[in-house]
C-alpha positions in Angstrom: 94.1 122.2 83.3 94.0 118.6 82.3 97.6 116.9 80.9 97.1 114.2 78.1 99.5 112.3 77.3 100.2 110.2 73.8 102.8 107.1 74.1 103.7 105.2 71.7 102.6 102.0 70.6 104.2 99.1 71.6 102.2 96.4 69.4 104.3 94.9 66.9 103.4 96.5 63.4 101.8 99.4 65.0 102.7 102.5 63.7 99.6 104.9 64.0 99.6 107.6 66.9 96.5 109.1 68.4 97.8 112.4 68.0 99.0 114.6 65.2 100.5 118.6 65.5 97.0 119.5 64.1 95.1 118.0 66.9 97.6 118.4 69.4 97.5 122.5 68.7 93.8 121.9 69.0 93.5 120.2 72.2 95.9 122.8 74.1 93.6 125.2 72.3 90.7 123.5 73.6 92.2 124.4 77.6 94.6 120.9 77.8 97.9 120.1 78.2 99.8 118.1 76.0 102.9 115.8 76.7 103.9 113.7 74.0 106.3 110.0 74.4 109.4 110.7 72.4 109.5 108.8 69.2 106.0 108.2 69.2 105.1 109.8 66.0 108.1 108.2 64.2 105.9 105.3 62.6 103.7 107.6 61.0 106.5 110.1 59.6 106.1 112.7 62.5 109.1 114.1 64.7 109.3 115.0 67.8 110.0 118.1 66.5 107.0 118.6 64.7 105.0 118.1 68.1 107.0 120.2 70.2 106.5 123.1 67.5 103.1 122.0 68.1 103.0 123.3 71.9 103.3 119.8 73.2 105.7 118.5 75.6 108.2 115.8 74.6 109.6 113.2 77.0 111.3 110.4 77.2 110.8 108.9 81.3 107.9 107.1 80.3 106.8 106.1 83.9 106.9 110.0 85.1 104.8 110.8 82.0 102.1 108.3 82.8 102.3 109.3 86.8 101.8 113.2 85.6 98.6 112.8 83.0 95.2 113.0 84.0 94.4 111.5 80.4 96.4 109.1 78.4 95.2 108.4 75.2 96.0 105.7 72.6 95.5 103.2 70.1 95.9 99.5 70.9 94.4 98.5 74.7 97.2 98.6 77.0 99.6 95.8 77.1 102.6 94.0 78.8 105.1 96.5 78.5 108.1 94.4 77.4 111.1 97.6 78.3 109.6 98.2 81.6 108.4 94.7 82.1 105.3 96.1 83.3 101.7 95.9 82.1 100.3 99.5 80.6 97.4 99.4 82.5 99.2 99.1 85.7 101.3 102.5 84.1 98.1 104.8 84.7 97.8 106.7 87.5 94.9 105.5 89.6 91.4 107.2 89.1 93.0 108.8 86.3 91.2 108.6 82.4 92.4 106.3 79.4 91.2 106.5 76.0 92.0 103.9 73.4 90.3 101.7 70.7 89.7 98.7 72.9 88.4 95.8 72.2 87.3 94.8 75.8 87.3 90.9 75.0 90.9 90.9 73.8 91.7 92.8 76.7 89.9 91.1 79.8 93.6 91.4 81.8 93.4 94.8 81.4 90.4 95.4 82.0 90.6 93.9 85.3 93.7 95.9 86.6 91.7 99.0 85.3 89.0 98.4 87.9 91.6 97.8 90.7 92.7 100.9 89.8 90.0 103.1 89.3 90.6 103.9 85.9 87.7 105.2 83.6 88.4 103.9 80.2 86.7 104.2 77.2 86.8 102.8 74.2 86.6 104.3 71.0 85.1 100.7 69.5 82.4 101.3 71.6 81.2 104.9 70.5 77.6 104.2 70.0 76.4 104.6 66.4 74.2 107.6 66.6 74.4 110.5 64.2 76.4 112.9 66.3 79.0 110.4 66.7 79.6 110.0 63.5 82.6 112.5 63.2 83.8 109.9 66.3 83.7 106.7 64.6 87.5 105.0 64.8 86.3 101.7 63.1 84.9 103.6 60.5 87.6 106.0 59.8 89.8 102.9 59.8 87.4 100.4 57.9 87.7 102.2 55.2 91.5 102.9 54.7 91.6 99.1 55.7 89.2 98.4 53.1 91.2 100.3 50.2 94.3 98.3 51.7 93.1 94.8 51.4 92.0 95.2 47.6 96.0 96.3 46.8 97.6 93.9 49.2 95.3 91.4 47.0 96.1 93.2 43.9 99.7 92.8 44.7 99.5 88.5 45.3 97.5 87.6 42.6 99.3 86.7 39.6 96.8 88.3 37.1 95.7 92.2 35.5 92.7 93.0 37.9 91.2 95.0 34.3 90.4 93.7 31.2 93.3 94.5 29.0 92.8 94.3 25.4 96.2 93.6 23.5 97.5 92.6 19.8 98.5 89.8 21.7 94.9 88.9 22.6 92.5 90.0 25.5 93.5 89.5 29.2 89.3 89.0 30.6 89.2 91.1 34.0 89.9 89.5 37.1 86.7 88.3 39.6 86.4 89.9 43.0 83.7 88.9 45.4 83.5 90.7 49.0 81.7 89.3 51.9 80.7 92.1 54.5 79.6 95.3 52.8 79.8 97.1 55.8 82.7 100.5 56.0 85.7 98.2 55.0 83.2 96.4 52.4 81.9 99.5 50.4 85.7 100.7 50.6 86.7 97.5 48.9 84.4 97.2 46.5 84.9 100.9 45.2 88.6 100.4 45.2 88.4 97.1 43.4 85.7 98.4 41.0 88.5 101.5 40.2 91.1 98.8 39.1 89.1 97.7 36.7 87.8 94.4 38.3 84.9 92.9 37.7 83.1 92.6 40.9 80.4 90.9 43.1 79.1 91.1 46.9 77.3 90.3 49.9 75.8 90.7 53.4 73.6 89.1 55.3 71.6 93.0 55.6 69.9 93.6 52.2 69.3 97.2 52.9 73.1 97.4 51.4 72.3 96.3 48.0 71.6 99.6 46.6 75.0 101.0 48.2 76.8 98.1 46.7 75.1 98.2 43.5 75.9 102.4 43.6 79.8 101.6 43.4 79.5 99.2 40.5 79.1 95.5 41.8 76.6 93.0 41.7 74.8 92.3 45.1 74.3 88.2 45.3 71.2 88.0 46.8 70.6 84.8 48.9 67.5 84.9 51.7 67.8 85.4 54.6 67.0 86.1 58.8 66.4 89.5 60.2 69.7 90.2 59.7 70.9 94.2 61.7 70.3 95.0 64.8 69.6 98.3 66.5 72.8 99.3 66.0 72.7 98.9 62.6 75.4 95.8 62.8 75.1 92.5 61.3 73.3 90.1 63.6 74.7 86.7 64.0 72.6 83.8 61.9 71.6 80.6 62.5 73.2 77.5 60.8 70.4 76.7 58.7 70.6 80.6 57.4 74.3 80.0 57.2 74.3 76.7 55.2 72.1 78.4 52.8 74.7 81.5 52.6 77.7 78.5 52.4 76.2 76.8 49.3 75.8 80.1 47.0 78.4 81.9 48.2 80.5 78.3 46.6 79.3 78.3 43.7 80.8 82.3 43.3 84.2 81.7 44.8 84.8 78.6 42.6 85.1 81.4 39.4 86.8 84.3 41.7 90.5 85.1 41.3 90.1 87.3 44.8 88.1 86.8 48.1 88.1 89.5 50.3 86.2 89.0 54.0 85.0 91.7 56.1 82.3 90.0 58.2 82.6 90.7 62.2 80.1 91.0 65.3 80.4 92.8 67.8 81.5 91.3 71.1 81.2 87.6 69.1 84.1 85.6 67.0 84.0 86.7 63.4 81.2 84.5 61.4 83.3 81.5 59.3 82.2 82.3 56.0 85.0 80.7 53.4 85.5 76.8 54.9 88.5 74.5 54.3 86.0 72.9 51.2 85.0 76.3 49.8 88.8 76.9 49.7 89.8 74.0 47.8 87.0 74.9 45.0 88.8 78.3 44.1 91.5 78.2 41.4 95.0 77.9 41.6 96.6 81.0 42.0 93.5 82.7 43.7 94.0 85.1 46.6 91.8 85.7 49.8 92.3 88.5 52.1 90.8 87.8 56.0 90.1 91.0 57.5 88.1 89.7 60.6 91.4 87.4 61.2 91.7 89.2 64.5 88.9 87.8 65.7 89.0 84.5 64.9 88.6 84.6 61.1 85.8 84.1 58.2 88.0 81.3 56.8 89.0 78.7 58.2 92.4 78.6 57.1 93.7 82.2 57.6 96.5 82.4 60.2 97.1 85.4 62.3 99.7 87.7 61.3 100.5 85.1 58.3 100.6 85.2 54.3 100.1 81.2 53.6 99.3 79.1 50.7 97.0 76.8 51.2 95.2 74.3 48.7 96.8 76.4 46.1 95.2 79.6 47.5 97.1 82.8 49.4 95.5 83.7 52.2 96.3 86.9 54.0 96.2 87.2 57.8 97.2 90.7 57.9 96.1 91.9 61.6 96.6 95.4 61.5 95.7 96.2 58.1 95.3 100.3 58.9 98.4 100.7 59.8 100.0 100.0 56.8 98.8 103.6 55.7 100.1 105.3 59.0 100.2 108.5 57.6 96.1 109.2 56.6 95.2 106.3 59.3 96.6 108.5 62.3 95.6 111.8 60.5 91.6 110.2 60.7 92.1 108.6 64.1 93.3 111.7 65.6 90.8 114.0 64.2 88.2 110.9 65.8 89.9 111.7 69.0 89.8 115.3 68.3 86.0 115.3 67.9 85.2 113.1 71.0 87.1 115.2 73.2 85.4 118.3 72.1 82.1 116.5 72.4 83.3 115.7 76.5 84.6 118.9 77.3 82.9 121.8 78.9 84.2 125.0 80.1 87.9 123.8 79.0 87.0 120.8 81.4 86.6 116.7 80.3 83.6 115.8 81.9 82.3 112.8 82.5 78.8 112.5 82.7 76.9 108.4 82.7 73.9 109.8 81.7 75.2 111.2 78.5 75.0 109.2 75.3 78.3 108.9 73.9 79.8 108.5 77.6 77.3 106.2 78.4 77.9 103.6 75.6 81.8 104.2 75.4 83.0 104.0 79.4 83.7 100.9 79.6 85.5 101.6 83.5 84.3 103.8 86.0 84.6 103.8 89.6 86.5 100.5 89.9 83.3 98.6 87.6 83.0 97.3 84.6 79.7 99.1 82.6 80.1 97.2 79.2 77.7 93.8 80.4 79.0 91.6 77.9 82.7 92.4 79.3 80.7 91.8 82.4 80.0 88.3 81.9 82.9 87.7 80.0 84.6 88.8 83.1 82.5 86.2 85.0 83.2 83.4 83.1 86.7 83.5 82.9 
């Protein structure tokens, strides 16, 4: 019988956990054992109470825990552990299993002491996008909760109504939204800014999104442009001539917007710049723009990590973690994620891990003391 084991996060601002009693009473169900870090659950309003009622065990020795699972599983990659002065990776017992949302070029140092180790990792980021993973799908289940966050952190800046307000006192016009990405997090936004009353516009690079966007009440702006998705159904990165042409419209909107809201990443690639210093300086006073890709590198080019700043009389927020401002629903979704992907891996009350099987396939990232993912490969290489 296989123990799992849930620590907590250590990132600053990270209060998700993988696991909630729900899951937890489903995995022992399921034929696994269950040990659970003390506190963990505290960011997201769960005691340790509430897992131990659960079935799961509650502990406190943090290096025991880790040496006893077969199976740790997490959120954030593993990190320099800054009360053990130790890095997490080098916390998992060798040719044991981790699971986590990683994001394998943020995380080349631990990648590398998982090989030494033996560790097969996988990523929940790296879950291919096929039907049956679906019920999977982390960035999803967090896109979108990050998504409805972005519009009400921009909502709660922006010195204006976001509906029209009509008063004896005169009209208050509705405020302008325009979101750029209408991907999970960019569908979510847009619904959530449409709801507020906001008059609202957006656009991707992939056309076959129009009709979605149009669906939820915006208007799509429609430039031309390059084969734009690839087989995964993500945004392909464009050229600079495709991008200048993108630049020059998409000025001409966020010179009348009161809110910006970016959601435009690649996969394995820095985030595409789509808001530059200029295209900043056009927007009117008092104007906010929200950075989701910040994280990885940013689609304008004055968003600071982890920072609110005002800048050519514009906020721009640099929120880095924007899920886990809703800890609560964001762990409830991530766990259920987890949930679904081990019950997809396990056979006969066992976690099996087969290469030639889809899911496994595209999300093992470390097996066997390699590294499967080849653009970790030659990012691995290089540096």
């Amino acid at each position: 019988m296989a123990q799992l084991f849930f620590p907590k996060e250590i990132r600053d601002l990270e209060h998700r956990i993988a696991a909630t009693p729900e899951t937890v009473k489903k995995l022992i169900a399921a034929g696994y054992q269950v040990s659970v870090e003390a506190g963990a659950g505290e960011g997201a309003f769960i005691s340790d109470d509430n897992y131990t009622q659960a079935g799961a065990t509650v502990g406190d020795d943090l290096k025991s825990l880790y040496e006893a699972a077969d199976i740790v599983v997490k959120i954030q990659a593993p990190q320099h552990h800054p009360g053990l002065d130790v890095h997490e990776a080098e916390l998992l017992r060798e040719g044991s299993t981790l699971v986590a949302s990683i994001v394998p070029q943020n995380a080349l140092d631990a990648v590398r002491i998982m090989m030494d180790r033996k560790v097969s990792a996988f990523s929940m980021n790296l879950i291919p996008r096929i039907t049956i993973a679906q019920k999977m799908d982390t960035l999803s289940s967090q896109a979108s909760l990050a998504g409805y966050k972005a519009v009400l952190l921009a909502a709660n800046q922006l010195g204006k109504y976001f509906p029209l307000l009509m008063t004896a006192a005169g009209t208050i016009t509705p405020s302008k939204v325009v979101i750029l990405g209408a991907g999970v997090a960019g569908l979510q936004a847009i619904a959530t800014a449409h709801r507020l009353g906001a008059k609202v516009e957006a656009f991707d690079i992939r056309a076959v999104v129009k009709e979605q966007v149009e669906s939820l009440g915006a208007k799509f702006i429609d430039i031309p442009v390059e084969d734009a998705e690839d087989a995964g159904g993500y945004a392909k990165e464009q050229s600079e001539a495709a991008q200048e042409r993108q630049r020059k419209e998409l000025t001409k909107r966020l010179a009348n917007a009161d809110v910006a809201i970016t959601t435009a990443l690649i996969p394995g690639r820095p985030a595409p710049l789509l808001i530059t210093e200029e295209m900043v300086a056009q927007m009117p006073a008092g104007s906010v723009i929200v950075d989701m890709a910040v994280e990885q590198g940013g689609n304008c080019a004055l968003s600071e990590p982890g920072k609110t700043v005002v800048k050519e009389g514009v906020t721009i927020i640099g929120e880095l973690n924007i899920p886990s401002l809703v800890p609560i629903h964001a762990s409830q979704l991530y766990a259920r994620n987890v949930l679904n992907f081990f019950t997809h891996l396990t056979h006969e009350k066992e976690f099996q891990i087969d290469t030639e099987e889809a899911i496994t396939d595209g999300s093992l990232l470390t097996h066997e003391g390699e590294c499967r993912h080849e653009l970790t490969r030659s990012l691995l290489e290089e540096n």
